[in-house]
Structure formats: C-alpha cells, structure tokens
C-alpha positions, 0 to 999 in steps of 0.5 A, a space after each residue: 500500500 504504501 509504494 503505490 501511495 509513493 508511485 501515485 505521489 510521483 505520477 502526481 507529481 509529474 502531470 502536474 510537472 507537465 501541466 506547468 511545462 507545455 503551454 498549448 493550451 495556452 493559446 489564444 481564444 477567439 475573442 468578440 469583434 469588439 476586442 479585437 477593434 480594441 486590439 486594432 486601436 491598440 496595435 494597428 500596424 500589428 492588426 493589419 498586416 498580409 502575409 507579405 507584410 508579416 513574412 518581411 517583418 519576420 525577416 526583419 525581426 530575425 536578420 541583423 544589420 549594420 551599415 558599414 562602407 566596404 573599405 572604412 571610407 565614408 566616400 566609398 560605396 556602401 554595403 550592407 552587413 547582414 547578419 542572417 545566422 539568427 535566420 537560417 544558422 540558429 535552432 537549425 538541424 542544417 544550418 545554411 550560411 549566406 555570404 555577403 552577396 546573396 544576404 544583400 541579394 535577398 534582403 532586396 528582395 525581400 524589402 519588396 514584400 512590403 510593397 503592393 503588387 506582390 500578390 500576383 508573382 511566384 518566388 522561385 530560388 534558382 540555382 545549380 545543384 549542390 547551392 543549399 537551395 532545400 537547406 535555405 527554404 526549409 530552414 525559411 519556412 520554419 522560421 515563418 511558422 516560429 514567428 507566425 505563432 508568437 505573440 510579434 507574428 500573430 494574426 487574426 482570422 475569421 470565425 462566425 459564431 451563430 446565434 442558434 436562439 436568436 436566429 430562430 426566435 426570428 419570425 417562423 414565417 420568414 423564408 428560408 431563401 432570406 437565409 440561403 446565403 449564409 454558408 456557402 463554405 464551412 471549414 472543416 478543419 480536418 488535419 490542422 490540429 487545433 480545436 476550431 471545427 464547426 461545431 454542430 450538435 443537437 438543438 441545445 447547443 448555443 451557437 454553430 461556430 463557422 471559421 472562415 476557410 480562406 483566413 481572412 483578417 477580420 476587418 475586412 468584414 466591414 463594407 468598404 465603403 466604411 473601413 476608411 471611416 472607420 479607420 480614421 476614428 480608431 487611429 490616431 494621426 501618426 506615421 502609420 496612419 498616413 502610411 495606411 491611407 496613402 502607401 500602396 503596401 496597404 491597398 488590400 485593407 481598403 480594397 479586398 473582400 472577404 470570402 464568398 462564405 463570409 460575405 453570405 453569412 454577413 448579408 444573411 444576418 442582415 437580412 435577418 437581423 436587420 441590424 449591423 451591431 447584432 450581426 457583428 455580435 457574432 463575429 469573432 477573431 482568433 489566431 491563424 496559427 501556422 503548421 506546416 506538417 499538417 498544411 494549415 498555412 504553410 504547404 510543401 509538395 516535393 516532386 515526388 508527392 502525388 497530386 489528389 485526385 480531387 481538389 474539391 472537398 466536401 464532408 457528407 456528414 456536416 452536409 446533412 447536419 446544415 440540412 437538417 438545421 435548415 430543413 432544405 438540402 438546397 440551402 447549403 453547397 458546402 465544398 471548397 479547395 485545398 488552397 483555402 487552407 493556405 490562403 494568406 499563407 505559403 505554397 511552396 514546391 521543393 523542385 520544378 520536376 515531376 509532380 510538381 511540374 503540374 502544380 505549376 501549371 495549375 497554379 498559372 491561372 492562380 498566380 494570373 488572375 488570384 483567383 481559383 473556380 470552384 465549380 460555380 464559385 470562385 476562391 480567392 487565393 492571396 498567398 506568397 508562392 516559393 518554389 526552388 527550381 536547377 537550371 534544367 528544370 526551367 524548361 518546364 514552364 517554357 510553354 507559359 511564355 506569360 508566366 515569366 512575367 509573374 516569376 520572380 527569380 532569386 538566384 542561390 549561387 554557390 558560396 563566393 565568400 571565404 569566411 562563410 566557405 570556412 563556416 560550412 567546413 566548420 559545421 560539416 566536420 566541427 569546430 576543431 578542425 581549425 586547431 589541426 591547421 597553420 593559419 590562413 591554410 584553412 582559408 587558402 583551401 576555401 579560396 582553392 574551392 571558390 576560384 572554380 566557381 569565379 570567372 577568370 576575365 573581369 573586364 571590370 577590374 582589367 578596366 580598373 587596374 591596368 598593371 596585375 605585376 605589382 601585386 604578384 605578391 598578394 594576388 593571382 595574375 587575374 586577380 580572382 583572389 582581389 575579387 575574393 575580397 571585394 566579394 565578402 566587402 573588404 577592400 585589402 590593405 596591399 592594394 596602393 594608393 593610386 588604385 583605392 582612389 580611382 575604385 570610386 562608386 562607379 567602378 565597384 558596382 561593376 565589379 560586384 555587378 560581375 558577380 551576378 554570373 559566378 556561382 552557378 558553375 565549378 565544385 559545389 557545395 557538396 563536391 566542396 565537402 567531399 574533397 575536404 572530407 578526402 584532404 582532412 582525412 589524409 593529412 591531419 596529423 597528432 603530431 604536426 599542423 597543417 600547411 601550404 605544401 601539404 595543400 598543394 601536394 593535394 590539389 596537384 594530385 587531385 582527380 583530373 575532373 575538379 583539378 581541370 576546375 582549377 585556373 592554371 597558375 592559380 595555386 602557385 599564386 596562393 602560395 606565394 601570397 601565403 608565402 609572403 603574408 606569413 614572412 611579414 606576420 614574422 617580421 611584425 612579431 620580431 618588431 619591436 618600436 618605440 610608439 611614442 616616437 613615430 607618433 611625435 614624427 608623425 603630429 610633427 609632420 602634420 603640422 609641418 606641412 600646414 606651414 611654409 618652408 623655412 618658417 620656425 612653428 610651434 607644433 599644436 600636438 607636440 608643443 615643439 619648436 619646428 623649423 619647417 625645412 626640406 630636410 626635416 621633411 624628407 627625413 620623416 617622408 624617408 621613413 613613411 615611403 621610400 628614400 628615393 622617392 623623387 621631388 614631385 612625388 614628395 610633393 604629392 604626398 605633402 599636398 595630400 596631407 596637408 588636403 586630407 587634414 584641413 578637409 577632414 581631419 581638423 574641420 570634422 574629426 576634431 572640430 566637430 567629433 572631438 576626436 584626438 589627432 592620434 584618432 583621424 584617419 590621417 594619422 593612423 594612415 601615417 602611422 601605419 606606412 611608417 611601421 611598414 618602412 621601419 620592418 623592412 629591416 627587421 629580417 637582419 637578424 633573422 637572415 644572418 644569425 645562424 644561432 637565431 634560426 637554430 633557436 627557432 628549430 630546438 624551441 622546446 627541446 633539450 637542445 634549447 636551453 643551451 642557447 645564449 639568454 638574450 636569442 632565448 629572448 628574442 625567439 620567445 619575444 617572436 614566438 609569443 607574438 605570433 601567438 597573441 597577434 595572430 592566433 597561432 598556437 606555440 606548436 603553431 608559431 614554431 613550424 610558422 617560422 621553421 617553414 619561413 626559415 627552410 623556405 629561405 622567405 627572407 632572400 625570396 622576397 628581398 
C-alpha cells in the first residue's frame, strides 16, 4: 500500500510537472469583434498586416544589420552587413550560411514584400545543384511558422459564431431563401490540429461556430465603403496612419473582400437581423496559427508527392447536419479547395520536376488572375508562392511564355565568400578542425574551392587596374583572389594608393555587378565537402599542423575532373601570397618600436606641412619648436615611403596631407567629433606606412644569425636551453607574438617560422 501511495505521489507529481511545462493550451481564444477593434486601436500596424507584410517583418525581426562602407571610407560605396545566422544558422538541424552577396541579394528582395503588387508573382530560388537551395527554404519556412505563432507574428482570422436562439426566435414565417446565403463554405478543419471545427450538435447547443476557410483578417468584414471611416476614428494621426491611407503596401485593407462564405453569412444576418451591431455580435477573431506538417498555412509538395485526385472537398456528414438545421438540402453547397487552407499563407514546391511540374501549371491561372473556380464559385487565393527550381528544370514552364512575367527569380549561387566557405567546413566536420591547421591554410583551401566557381576575365577590374605585376605578391595574375575580397566587402590593405582612389562608386558596382554570373558553375557545395572530407582525412596529423605544401601536394594530385576546375597558375599564386603574408606576420612579431616616437614624427609632420618652408612653428600636438625645412621633411617622408622617392612625388604626398587634414581631419574629426589627432584617419594612415618602412629591416637578424634560426628549430627541446639568454629572448619575444597577434598556437608559431626559415622567405622576397 504504501509504494503505490509513493508511485501515485510521483505520477502526481509529474502531470502536474507537465501541466506547468507545455503551454498549448495556452493559446489564444477567439475573442468578440469588439476586442479585437480594441486590439486594432491598440496595435494597428500589428492588426493589419498580409502575409507579405508579416513574412518581411519576420525577416526583419530575425536578420541583423549594420551599415558599414566596404573599405572604412565614408566616400566609398556602401554595403550592407547582414547578419542572417539568427535566420537560417540558429535552432537549425542544417544550418545554411549566406555570404555577403546573396544576404544583400535577398534582403532586396525581400524589402519588396512590403510593397503592393506582390500578390500576383511566384518566388522561385534558382540555382545549380549542390547551392543549399532545400537547406535555405526549409530552414525559411520554419522560421515563418516560429514567428507566425508568437505573440510579434500573430494574426487574426475569421470565425462566425451563430446565434442558434436568436436566429430562430426570428419570425417562423420568414423564408428560408432570406437565409440561403449564409454558408456557402464551412471549414472543416480536418488535419490542422487545433480545436476550431464547426461545431454542430443537437438543438441545445448555443451557437454553430463557422471559421472562415480562406483566413481572412477580420476587418475586412466591414463594407468598404466604411473601413476608411472607420479607420480614421480608431487611429490616431501618426506615421502609420498616413502610411495606411496613402502607401500602396496597404491597398488590400481598403480594397479586398472577404470570402464568398463570409460575405453570405454577413448579408444573411442582415437580412435577418436587420441590424449591423447584432450581426457583428457574432463575429469573432482568433489566431491563424501556422503548421506546416499538417498544411494549415504553410504547404510543401516535393516532386515526388502525388497530386489528389480531387481538389474539391466536401464532408457528407456536416452536409446533412446544415440540412437538417435548415430543413432544405438546397440551402447549403458546402465544398471548397485545398488552397483555402493556405490562403494568406505559403505554397511552396521543393523542385520544378515531376509532380510538381503540374502544380505549376495549375497554379498559372492562380498566380494570373488570384483567383481559383470552384465549380460555380470562385476562391480567392492571396498567398506568397516559393518554389526552388536547377537550371534544367526551367524548361518546364517554357510553354507559359506569360508566366515569366509573374516569376520572380532569386538566384542561390554557390558560396563566393571565404569566411562563410570556412563556416560550412566548420559545421560539416566541427569546430576543431581549425586547431589541426597553420593559419590562413584553412582559408587558402576555401579560396582553392571558390576560384572554380569565379570567372577568370573581369573586364571590370582589367578596366580598373591596368598593371596585375605589382601585386604578384598578394594576388593571382587575374586577380580572382582581389575579387575574393571585394566579394565578402573588404577592400585589402596591399592594394596602393593610386588604385583605392580611382575604385570610386562607379567602378565597384561593376565589379560586384560581375558577380551576378559566378556561382552557378565549378565544385559545389557538396563536391566542396567531399574533397575536404578526402584532404582532412589524409593529412591531419597528432603530431604536426597543417600547411601550404601539404595543400598543394593535394590539389596537384587531385582527380583530373575538379583539378581541370582549377585556373592554371592559380595555386602557385596562393602560395606565394601565403608565402609572403606569413614572412611579414614574422617580421611584425620580431618588431619591436618605440610608439611614442613615430607618433611625435608623425603630429610633427602634420603640422609641418600646414606651414611654409623655412618658417620656425610651434607644433599644436607636440608643443615643439619646428623649423619647417626640406630636410626635416624628407627625413620623416624617408621613413613613411621610400628614400628615393623623387621631388614631385614628395610633393604629392605633402599636398595630400596637408588636403586630407584641413578637409577632414581638423574641420570634422576634431572640430566637430572631438576626436584626438592620434584618432583621424590621417594619422593612423601615417602611422601605419611608417611601421611598414621601419620592418623592412627587421629580417637582419633573422637572415644572418645562424644561432637565431637554430633557436627557432630546438624551441622546446633539450637542445634549447643551451642557447645564449638574450636569442632565448628574442625567439620567445617572436614566438609569443605570433601567438597573441595572430592566433597561432606555440606548436603553431614554431613550424610558422621553421617553414619561413627552410623556405629561405627572407632572400625570396628581398
């Protein structure tokens, strides 16, 4: 007795657990008319909102942005930085990364759904095999649904609650034909999941409760000739009013009509009750909860899905109920279309191939006209249509020429950014992956992978940069690796001053124009995981990292079909750009500078430049005395360029500065953002050619100290500690450097610079 008194306590226990925990019972309960006018008042924006308004506020509530110009230059073109991970990343079984081209592409086009005129248009993503195009709408769709049933993205539908008492008590004599209108469609409500049927029972029951099939808000219940009326006394004049009376993106309140069961019941009881505040006593507004799984506002056919044989629904059963309510089979034709369930919702088809070929051809005339005929009645159907669609597959809608003009295409390339290539590896196969490589070698496999998908020409960057030799060491001989940059919005650091300036706004929408056709040929996303997967596999190793040789030795001896794929010159183009950039990450590590003296040559210069020559002045930032003459110039401009720099380039250089600073630097950062001098952008451009020079010559040690280069190679042996203390230094000042400004590990740091020293880097880029 007492372990079944204890077994009952715990079951007890736990429903009353699950009682606190699940929370659908908690859903919202349709309410009267006259709350929801209330909830109107309160929220307009809110309460009036079409599928297309709701899935843009959706994409809005989940996607991040910030404004940031692609070079940190406010006279530079401006991108968008959109953060979508919260989108399509987060809470997802498979996440889709989007790089910065198609994050811009899409928010584009998604900012159209705010406006009129989207009804009659399907969305069709396109793209070539292996793009993610299932991963990104499925991961869309069920971001949708989330947003739809929470408070920010719910909204109300339609649902008569018929007096029974009332209307009887009417005068008996009345015909019936007076109420022959009233449901010509009932919901059945079969398979959505919620406990909304209509409801008939015996004749004690207080109301039959008719949902509106079509989900129509419940506003558009009122006549319209009195919705604006109406309107302008439950709004008060804001932004949103003015938007709602005059802006297209919002037609559809004051020009829709409700659904043919609707407007029968509205005119019925009008006819019955002969009065309007009686008949809206029996309106009511619920949620229009969302459920793709049971097609209630959200339905995917996949090619494979076949087609019902009858799209017409009835239900036998309520039919002779309505029949024995109103004593005549003639007054209710209960029947409409599955596309009621997801009127003002989504229709999506995953592929444009085998059954799902004729679902787009039956939707032609819906999408056309926004109507579907059922038998003698006609169905509107306002609903946002996806469909996913490869490139062979367009074809299929070759015989409906007029159906292009109602097929908005969104293309979904393959990745062209490295960092969101690297996000994908890093998902497919872990986070740990990158501690198994040297830096930048994970990244020069992205950029490896991408090159297959990018055009070799660019009449766009030959136009903008006519000399390719003088970044031989950054970049390939058609700069697929410069479009690499600009293509995830960075402009890179080793470009030279003469080209940043004639990369004005004109020339960069060209070339980001370019990228409209890449994408679309060259290693998918799956060959991508397939080859890393291979590469991984093979050279990942306990004792030693990942690194340059390794992934050439790979590709150089990968099959002849994606090695074909890869530009010829390409990958020795990467491995001299790694190449360098490693040798100058050790010669920032190995440089040590006293800061505070570059940045008094630095403030000295600026203010020397702002005087005449020969004239004696006193320096604003540093309080010196300068005696402004072309030594004194020169000896500074030695250390920010070059020593053979010839006269009119110093004067360019001087006429630059001293521009930059009275136009900018002293009239906007300091005068007006109250920025310190050693904030400008001036100076930190000085400051940063003026590190550069100095490291030119911190390699001496490296090159010619034998006891150096051995330190490096016996760090962390026995052999170590044998060496003189002041080298020990040095190579630990180096090694720790590495780490703290680059991201290296120690393991990391120490093959870095055995592979700089056995590669002779130092005499190569001499």
């Amino acid at each position: 007795m007492e372990t079944n008194a204890l077994n009952k306590t715990s079951v007890d226990q736990t429903l009353d657990l699950l009682d606190k925990n699940i929370t659908d019972s908690q859903r919202l309960k349709p309410v009267p008319f006259e709350e929801f006018l209330n909830m109107l008042n309160a929220k307009p924006s809110h309460m009036l909102r079409n599928i297309f308004q709701t899935f843009h506020d959706m994409i809005k509530c989940y996607v991040d942005e910030s404004e940031d110009t692609i070079a940190g230059d406010i006279d530079k073109l401006t991108f968008t930085k959109y953060d979508c991970s919260r989108l399509f990343v987060e809470d997802s079984e498979n996440p889709y990364f989007t790089d910065m081209l198609f994050a811009n592409r899409f928010m584009k086009q998604m900012e159209y759904l705010r406006h009129g005129a989207q009804q009659n248009r399907i969305y069709i993503f396109y793209g070539p095999h292996g793009c993610g195009k299932s991963t990104f709408l499925n991961n869309l769709l069920k971001k949708f649904e989330i947003y739809a049933n929470t408070e920010e993205g719910l909204r109300y539908e339609i649902v008569w609650r018929l007096d029974i008492k009332k209307l009887k008590d009417k005068d008996k004599s009345l015909s019936i034909s007076a109420f022959e209108k009233l449901i010509h469609y009932v919901e059945k409500g079969e398979g959505d999941g919620m406990k909304h049927e209509p409801i008939f029972t015996d004749t004690n029951a207080d109301y039959i409760e008719v949902p509106c099939i079509s989900h129509d808000n419940p506003f558009l219940a009122i006549p319209k000739d009195q919705r604006r009326i109406v309107l302008d006394e439950l709004i008060k004049n804001d932004e949103f009013k003015w938007r709602l009376f005059t802006e297209k993106e919002y037609e559809w309140v004051f020009k829709e009509e409700v659904c043919t069961i609707c407007s029968s019941i509205y005119h019925s009881l009008m006819e019955r009750l002969g009065n309007p505040s009686e008949v809206f006593k029996m309106l009511y507004a619920r949620p229009y909860y969302f459920n793709r799984r049971l097609g209630t506002g959200i339905s995917v056919f996949n090619p494979g899905d076949r087609p019902l044989k009858q799209n017409i629904v009835s239900n036998e059963m309520l039919q002779k109920r309505i029949n024995a309510l109103f004593q005549d089979s003639n007054v209710i034709n209960y029947m409409y279309s599955r596309f009621a369930k997801i009127n003002n919702g989504i229709y999506a088809l995953m592929d444009i191939k085998a059954h799902n070929i004729e679902r787009m051809v039956e939707l032609h005339n819906i999408i056309s006209e926004g109507l579907h005929k059922v038998e003698d009645i006609e169905e509107r159907v306002d609903s946002l249509f996806f469909a996913l669609m490869n490139p062979e597959d367009k074809r299929s809608i070759r015989d409906f020429p007029s159906f292009e003009d109602r097929i908005q295409y969104i293309d979904i390339p393959y990745v062209l950014d490295v960092k969101t290539e690297v996000k994908i590896y890093n998902n497919i196969f872990g986070r740990h992956i990158e501690g198994s490589f040297l830096p930048m070698v994970l990244e020069n496999f992205a950029r490896i992978i991408i090159c297959t998908r990018i055009g070799k020409k660019s009449m766009a960057l030959a136009e903008w940069i006519k000399d390719t030799s003088k970044y031989k060491n950054f970049c390939d001989d058609q700069l697929m690796l410069l479009k690499m940059e600009l293509f995830s919005g960075h402009i890179p650091k080793w470009l030279k001053e003469e080209d940043i300036k004639t990369l004005d706004n004109t020339m960069l929408k060209k070339i980001i124009a370019e990228s409209e056709i890449y994408g679309k040929e060259g290693l998918s996303g799956r060959d991508a995981i397939k080859i890393f997967d291979q590469f991984y596999s093979q050279y990942a190793k306990e004792d030693r990292l990942i690194n340059m040789p390794d992934l050439c030795t790979f590709f150089n001896k990968l099959d002849d079909q994606p090695k074909k794929m890869i530009p010829q010159g390409f990958l020795e183009s990467l491995l001299r750009m790694y190449d360098y950039s490693v040798l100058q990450q050790v010669k920032e590590s190995l440089y040590y500078y006293n800061e505070e003296q570059i940045a008094k040559d630095i403030k000295n210069y600026i203010s020397a430049v702002t005087n005449e020559l020969d004239s004696i002045v006193k320096c604003i930032f540093t309080q010196e005395e300068i005696h402004v003459t072309e030594a004194f110039l020169e000896s500074i401009e030695n250390r920010l360029l070059s020593e053979d720099m010839d006269k009119k380039r110093r004067q360019e250089i001087r006429n630059d500065v001293l521009k930059e600073y009275t136009t900018r630097a002293l009239t906007h950062e300091i005068m007006i953002e109250g920025k310190n001098i050693t904030e400008t952008r001036l100076f930190e451009s000085l400051y940063d050619r003026y590190v550069h020079n100095l490291k030119k010559k911190v390699l001496e040690p490296f090159i010619e100290n034998e006891n150096f280069r051995n330190a490096i190679k016996d760090f962390d042996t026995e052999k170590y500690k044998a060496h003189d203390k002041r080298i020990k230094k040095d190579v630990k000042f180096l090694l720790d450097n590495l780490s703290g400004k680059f991201g290296y590990s120690t393991q990391g740091a120490n093959e870095a610079c055995i592979y700089v020293i056995d590669n002779d880097l130092a005499n190569k880029f001499k």
